[in-house]
N, C-alpha and C positions, 0 to 999 in steps of 0.2 A: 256431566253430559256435555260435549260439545255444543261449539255456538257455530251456528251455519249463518255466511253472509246473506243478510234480505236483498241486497243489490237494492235498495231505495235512497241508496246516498248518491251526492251528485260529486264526487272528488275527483274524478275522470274527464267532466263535460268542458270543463274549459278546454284542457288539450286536442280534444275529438273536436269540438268544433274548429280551434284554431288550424288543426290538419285540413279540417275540412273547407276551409278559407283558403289555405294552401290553395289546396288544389285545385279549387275553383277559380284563383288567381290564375293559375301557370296552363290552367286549360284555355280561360281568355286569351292570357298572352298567345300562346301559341297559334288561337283563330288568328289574333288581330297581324300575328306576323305573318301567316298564310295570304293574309288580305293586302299588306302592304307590299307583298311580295311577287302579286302576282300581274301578269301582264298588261292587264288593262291598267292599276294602277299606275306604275313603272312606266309605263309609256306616257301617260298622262300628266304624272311629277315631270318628267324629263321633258315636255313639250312646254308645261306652264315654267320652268326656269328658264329654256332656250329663251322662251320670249320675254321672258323679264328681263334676261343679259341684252339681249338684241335692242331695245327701248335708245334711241337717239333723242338727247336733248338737243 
């Protein structure tokens, strides 16, 4: 008689998860580069370094 898999073993879960860190990773990144990317910030970075080079001692 044939042996049919129970699927009650866990020898898959680590990989499944770690994809699934993946990707939850590279979905962050991609906000936070959207956010550092965009205009408000960008203007805001480039205003706060002007005025830190411009600083006369």
């Amino acid at each position: 008689m044939p042996k049919f898999p129970t699927f009650r073993e866990d020898d898959g879960m680590a990989t499944v998860e770690y994809a699934i860190a993946t990707l939850a990773a590279a979905a962050l990144a991609g906000v936070l580069y959207l956010i550092v990317n965009s205009d408000a910030v960008v203007a805001g970075l480039t205003a706060l370094i002007e005025r830190a080079l411009s600083v006369k001692f």
